[in-house]
C-alpha positions as CSV (number, residue, x, y, z in Angstrom):
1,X,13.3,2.8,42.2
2,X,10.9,5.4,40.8
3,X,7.4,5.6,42.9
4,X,4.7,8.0,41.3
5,X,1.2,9.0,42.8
6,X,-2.5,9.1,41.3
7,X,-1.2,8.1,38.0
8,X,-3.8,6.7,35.4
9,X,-3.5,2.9,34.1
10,X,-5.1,3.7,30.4
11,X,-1.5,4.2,29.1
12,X,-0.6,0.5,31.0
13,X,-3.2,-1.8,29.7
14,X,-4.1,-2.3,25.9
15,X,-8.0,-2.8,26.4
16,X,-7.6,1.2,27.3
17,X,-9.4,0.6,30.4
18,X,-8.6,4.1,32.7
19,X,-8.4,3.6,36.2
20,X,-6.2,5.2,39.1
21,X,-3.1,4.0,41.1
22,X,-3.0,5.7,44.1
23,X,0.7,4.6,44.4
24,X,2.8,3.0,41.4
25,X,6.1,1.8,41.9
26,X,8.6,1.3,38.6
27,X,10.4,-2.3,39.1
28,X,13.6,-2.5,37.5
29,X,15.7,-5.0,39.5
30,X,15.2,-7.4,42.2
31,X,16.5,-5.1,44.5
32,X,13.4,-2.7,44.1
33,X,11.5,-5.5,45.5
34,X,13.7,-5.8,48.3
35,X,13.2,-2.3,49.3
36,X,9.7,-2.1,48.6
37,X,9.2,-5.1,50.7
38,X,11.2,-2.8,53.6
39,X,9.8,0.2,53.3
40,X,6.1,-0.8,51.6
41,X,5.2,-4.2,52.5
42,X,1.3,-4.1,52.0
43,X,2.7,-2.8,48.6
44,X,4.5,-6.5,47.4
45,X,2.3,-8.8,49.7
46,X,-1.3,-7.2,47.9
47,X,-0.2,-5.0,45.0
48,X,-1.2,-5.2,41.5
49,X,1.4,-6.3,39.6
50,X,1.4,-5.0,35.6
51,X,3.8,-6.2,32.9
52,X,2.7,-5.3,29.0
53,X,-1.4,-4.9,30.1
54,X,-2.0,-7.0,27.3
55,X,-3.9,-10.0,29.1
56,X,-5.8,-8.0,31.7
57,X,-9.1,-6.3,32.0
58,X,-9.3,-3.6,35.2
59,X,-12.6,-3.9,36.8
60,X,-12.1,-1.8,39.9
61,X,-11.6,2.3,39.2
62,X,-8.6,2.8,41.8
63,X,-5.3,0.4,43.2
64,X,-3.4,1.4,46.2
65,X,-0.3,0.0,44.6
66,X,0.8,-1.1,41.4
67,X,4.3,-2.0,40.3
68,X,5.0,-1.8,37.0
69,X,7.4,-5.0,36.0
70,X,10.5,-3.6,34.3
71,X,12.7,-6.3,35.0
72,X,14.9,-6.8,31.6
73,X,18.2,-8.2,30.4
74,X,19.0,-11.3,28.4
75,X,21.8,-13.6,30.0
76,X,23.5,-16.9,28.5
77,X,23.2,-19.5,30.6
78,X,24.5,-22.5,29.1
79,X,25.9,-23.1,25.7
80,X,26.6,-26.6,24.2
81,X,26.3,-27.8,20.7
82,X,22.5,-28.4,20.8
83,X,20.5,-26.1,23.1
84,X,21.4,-22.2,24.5
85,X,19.6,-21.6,27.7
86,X,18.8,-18.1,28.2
87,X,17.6,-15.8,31.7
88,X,15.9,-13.3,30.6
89,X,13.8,-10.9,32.4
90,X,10.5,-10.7,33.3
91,X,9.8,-6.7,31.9
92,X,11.2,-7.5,28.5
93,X,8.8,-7.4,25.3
94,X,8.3,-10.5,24.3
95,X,8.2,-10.1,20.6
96,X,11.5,-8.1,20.7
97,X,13.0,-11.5,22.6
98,X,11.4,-13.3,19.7
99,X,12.8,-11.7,17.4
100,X,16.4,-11.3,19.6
101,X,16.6,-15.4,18.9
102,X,15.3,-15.3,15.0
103,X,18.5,-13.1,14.4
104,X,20.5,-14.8,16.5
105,X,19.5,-18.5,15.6
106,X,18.2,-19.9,18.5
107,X,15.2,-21.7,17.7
108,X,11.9,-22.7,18.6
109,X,9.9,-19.2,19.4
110,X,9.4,-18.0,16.0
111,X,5.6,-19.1,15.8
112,X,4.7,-17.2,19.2
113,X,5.9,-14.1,17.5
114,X,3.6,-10.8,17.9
115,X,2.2,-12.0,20.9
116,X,1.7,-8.6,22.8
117,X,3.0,-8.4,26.5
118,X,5.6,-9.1,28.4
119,X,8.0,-12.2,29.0
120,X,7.1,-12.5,32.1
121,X,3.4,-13.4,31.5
122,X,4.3,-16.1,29.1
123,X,4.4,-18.4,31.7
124,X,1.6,-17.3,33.5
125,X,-0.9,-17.8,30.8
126,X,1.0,-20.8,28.6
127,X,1.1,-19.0,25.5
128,X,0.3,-20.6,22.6
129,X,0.2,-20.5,18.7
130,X,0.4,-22.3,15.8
131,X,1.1,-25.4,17.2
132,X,3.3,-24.1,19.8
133,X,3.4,-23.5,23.4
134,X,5.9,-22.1,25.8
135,X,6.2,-24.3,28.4
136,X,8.0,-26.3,25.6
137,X,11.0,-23.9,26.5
138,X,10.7,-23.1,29.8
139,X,13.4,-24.7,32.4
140,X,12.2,-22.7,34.9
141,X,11.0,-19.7,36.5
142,X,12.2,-17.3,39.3
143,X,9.9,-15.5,41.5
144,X,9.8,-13.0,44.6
145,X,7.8,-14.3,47.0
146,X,5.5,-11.7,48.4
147,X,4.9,-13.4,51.7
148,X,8.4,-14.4,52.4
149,X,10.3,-11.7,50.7
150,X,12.7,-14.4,49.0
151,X,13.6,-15.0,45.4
152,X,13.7,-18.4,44.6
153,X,14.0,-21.3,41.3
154,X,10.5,-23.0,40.1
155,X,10.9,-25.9,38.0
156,X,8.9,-26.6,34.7
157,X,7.1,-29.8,36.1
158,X,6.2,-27.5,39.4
159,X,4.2,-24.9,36.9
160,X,1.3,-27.6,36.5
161,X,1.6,-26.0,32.7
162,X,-1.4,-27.4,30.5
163,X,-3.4,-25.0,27.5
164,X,-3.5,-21.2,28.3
165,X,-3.0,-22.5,32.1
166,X,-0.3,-22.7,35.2
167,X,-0.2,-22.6,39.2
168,X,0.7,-18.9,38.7
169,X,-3.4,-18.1,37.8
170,X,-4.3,-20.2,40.2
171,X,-2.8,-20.6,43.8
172,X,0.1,-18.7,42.9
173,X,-1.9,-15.7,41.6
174,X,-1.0,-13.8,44.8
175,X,2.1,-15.8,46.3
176,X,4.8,-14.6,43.8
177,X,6.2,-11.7,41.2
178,X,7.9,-13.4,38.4
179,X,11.8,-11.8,38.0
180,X,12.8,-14.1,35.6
181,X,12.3,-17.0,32.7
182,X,14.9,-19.5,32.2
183,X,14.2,-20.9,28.1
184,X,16.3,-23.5,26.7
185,X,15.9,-22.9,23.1
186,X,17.6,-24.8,19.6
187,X,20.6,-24.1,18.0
188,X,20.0,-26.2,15.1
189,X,16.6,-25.4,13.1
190,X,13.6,-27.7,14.6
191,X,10.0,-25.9,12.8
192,X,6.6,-26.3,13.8
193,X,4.5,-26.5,11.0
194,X,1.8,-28.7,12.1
195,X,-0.9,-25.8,12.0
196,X,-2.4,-25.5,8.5
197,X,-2.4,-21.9,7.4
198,X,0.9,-21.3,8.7
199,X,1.9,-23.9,6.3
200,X,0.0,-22.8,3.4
201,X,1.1,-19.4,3.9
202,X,4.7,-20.4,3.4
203,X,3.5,-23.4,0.3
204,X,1.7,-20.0,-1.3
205,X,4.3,-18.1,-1.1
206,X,7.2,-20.6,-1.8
207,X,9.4,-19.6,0.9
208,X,12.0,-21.8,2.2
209,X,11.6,-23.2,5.7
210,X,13.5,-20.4,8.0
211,X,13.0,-19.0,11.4
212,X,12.6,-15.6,9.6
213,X,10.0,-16.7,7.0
214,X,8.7,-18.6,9.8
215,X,8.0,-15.6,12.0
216,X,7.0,-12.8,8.4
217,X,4.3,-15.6,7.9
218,X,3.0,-15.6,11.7
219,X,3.1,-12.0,11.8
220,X,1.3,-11.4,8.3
221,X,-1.1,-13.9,9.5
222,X,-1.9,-12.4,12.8
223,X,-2.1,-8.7,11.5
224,X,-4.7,-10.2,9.0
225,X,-7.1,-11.2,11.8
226,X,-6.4,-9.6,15.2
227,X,-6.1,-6.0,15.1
228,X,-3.3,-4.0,16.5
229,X,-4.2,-2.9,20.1
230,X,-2.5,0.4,19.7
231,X,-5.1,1.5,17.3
232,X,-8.3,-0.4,18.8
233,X,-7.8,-1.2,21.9
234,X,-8.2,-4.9,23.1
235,X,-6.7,-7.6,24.9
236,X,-6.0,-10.1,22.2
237,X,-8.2,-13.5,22.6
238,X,-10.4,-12.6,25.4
239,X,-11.8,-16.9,25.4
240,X,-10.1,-19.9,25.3
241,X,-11.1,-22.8,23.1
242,X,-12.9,-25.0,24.8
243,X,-12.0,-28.4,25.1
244,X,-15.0,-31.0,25.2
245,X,-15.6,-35.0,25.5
246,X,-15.6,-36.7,22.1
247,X,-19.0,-37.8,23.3
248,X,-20.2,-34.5,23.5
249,X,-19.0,-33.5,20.2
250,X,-20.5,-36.0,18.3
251,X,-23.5,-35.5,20.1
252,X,-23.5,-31.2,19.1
253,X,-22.5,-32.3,15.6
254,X,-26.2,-33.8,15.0
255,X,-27.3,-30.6,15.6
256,X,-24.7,-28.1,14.7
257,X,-23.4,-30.5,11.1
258,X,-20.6,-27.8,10.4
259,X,-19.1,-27.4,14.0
260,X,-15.3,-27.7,13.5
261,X,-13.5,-29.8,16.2
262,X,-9.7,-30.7,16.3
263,X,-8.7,-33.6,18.3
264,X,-6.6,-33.3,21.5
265,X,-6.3,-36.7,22.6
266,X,-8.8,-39.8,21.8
267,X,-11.0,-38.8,24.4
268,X,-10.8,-34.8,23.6
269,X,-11.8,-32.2,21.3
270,X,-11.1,-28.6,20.9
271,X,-13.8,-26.6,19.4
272,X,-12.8,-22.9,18.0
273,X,-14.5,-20.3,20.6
274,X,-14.1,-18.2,17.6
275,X,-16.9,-20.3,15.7
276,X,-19.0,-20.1,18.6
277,X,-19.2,-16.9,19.0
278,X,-19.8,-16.0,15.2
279,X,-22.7,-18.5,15.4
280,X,-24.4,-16.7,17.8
281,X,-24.1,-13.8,16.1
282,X,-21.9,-11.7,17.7
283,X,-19.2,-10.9,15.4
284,X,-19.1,-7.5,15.0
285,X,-21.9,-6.8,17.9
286,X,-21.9,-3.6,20.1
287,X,-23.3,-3.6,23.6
288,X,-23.0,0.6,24.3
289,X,-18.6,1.0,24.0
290,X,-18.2,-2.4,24.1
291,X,-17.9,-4.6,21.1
292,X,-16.7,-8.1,19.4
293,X,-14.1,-7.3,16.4
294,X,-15.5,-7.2,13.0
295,X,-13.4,-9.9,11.6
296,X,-12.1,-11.5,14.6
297,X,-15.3,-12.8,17.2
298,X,-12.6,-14.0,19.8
299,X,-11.2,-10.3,20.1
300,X,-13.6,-7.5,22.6
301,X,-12.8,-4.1,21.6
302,X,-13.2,-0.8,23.8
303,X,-15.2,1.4,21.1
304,X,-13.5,4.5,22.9
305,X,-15.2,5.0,26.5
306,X,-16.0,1.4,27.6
307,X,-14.9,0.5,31.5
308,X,-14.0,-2.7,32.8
309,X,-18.0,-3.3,33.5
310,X,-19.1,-2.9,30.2
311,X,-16.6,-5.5,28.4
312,X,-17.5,-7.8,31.3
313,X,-21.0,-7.3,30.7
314,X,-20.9,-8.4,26.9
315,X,-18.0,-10.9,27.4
316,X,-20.5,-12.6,30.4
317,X,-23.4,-12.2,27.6
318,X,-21.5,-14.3,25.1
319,X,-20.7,-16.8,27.9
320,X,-24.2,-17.0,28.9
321,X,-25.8,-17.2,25.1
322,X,-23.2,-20.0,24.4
323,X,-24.1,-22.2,27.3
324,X,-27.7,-21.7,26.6
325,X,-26.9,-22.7,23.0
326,X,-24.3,-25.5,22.8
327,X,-24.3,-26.8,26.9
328,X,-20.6,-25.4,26.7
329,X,-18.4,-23.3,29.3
330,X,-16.6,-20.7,27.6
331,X,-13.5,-19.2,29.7
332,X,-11.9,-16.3,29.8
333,X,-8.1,-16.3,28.6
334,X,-7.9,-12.5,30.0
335,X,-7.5,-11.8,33.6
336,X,-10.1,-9.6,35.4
337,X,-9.0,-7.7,37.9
């Protein structure tokens, strides 16, 4: 295990955010934890733990310990004629996994391809797109425990999975390091295309229906509207859609006649935070080196010197304006730390 001291986080999180670790600590197997928890134990029962940075904004200038999640490897499982269940690890990038089962024809995770990070976030935030999410896929989910310095099996139905939501940002936050992500996945093609411009973009085109095509259209789409966070940096989505009453839609829609809304059950609606945001006028807004993308209101950019503060300053601002707007709660997808 590699341990290195005073080292700045800029280079580990994609909002750019710098910040010190007084102590970071490279994870590359389960046995690192296992020492760690021997030799450092305030280190796994408190530390930060950091995949791909992509999901997180770093409020606080120093950490005492960080471990970096390095955990990779991709292991069959189980093999039959339908499904292939795969253990992968938790420091693998996800969109090279994505595109490990596109060439290899295991199915399903072609429309969650470019998601930045790190598998083992996926099931910590539920990630989603284009009519997809992963807790479609996941079996399960192994974890250190931090208190009791044990590894141990968590089943789907224990993750309390629901949109861009599980136990692990709740009261699991602190209680375990995911290892691993057990993902049963297709072996015969199954393709989402219930989300409309992903469908287009394929009629437009005329492509065939392939995993491949699948993912070249998700990724063309995405690198149309969020921009790469190695050239600005930014955390991806920094909202989630909010999901409202039907009541309360119908009630906003005699005011607001051109608010989109897209059903979620007959009770539900999910309105695009995207919309709201724009309609408040903050697409393209600065607030000092903070800002809101120029074609993408959903994405907060660091204009070059922005700390943790000042994207939580503009990101509260837009939460604010929009409850004082449209009576709505708009939460934050990205983790603040």
């Amino acid at each position: 295990m590699k341990m290195l001291r005073s080292v700045e986080l800029r280079p580990y999180n994609t909002m750019r955010i710098n910040a010190t670790a007084i102590n970071l600590y490279i994870i590359k197997q389960i046995m690192d934890l296992r020492q760690l928890s021997l030799s450092t134990p305030e280190c796994i029962k408190s530390g930060l733990v950091v995949g791909g940075g992509s999901n997180i904004l770093l409020i606080k200038n120093q950490f005492d310990y960080v471990m970096l999640n390095k955990i990779t490897g991709i292991e069959i499982v189980d093999d039959n004629a339908h499904t292939i269940t795969l253990r992968v690890g938790a420091g693998e990038h996800w969109d090279n996994f994505v595109k490990y089962c596109v060439e290899n024809k295991y199915y399903g995770l072609e429309n969650l391809s470019l998601i930045p990070g790190s598998v083992g976030a996926a099931p910590i935030q539920n990630i989603g797109a284009y009519g997809v999410e992963i807790n479609e896929f996941i079996e399960w989910v192994e974890v250190w425990d931090r208190q009791l310095s044990t590894t141990h099996r968590i089943n789907n139905s224990e993750c309390d999975f629901s949109y861009r939501h599980s136990r692990f940002k709740t009261d699991w936050k602190d209680k375990y390091i995911i290892t691993h992500v057990g993902l049963r996945l297709h072996k015969q093609p199954s393709f989402n295309l219930s989300y409309p411009a992903l469908a287009n973009h394929l009629s437009t085109l005329q492509l065939t229906h392939s995993a491949q095509n699948i993912r070249d259209a998700v990724i063309s789409i995405r690198q149309t509207k969020l921009p790469d966070p190695n050239l600005i940096p930014n955390t991806g989505s920094f909202f989630k859609n909010p999901i409202i009453t039907a009541e309360c839609y119908h009630t906003l829609k005699q005011t607001h006649p051109n608010m989109p809304g897209y059903p979620i059950t007959k009770t539900t609606i999910k309105l695009p935070a995207a919309w709201l945001i724009e309609n408040c006028g903050f697409k393209g807004k600065q607030l000092g080196q903070a800002g809101v993308h120029a074609n993408q209101a959903l994405v907060l950019i660091n204009l070059g010197k922005a700390d943790g503060h000042d994207i939580l300053q503009l990101a509260q601002l837009i939460q604010k304006t929009i409850k004082h707007k449209f009576t709505i709660d708009l939460d934050f997808e990205v983790n603040i730390l």
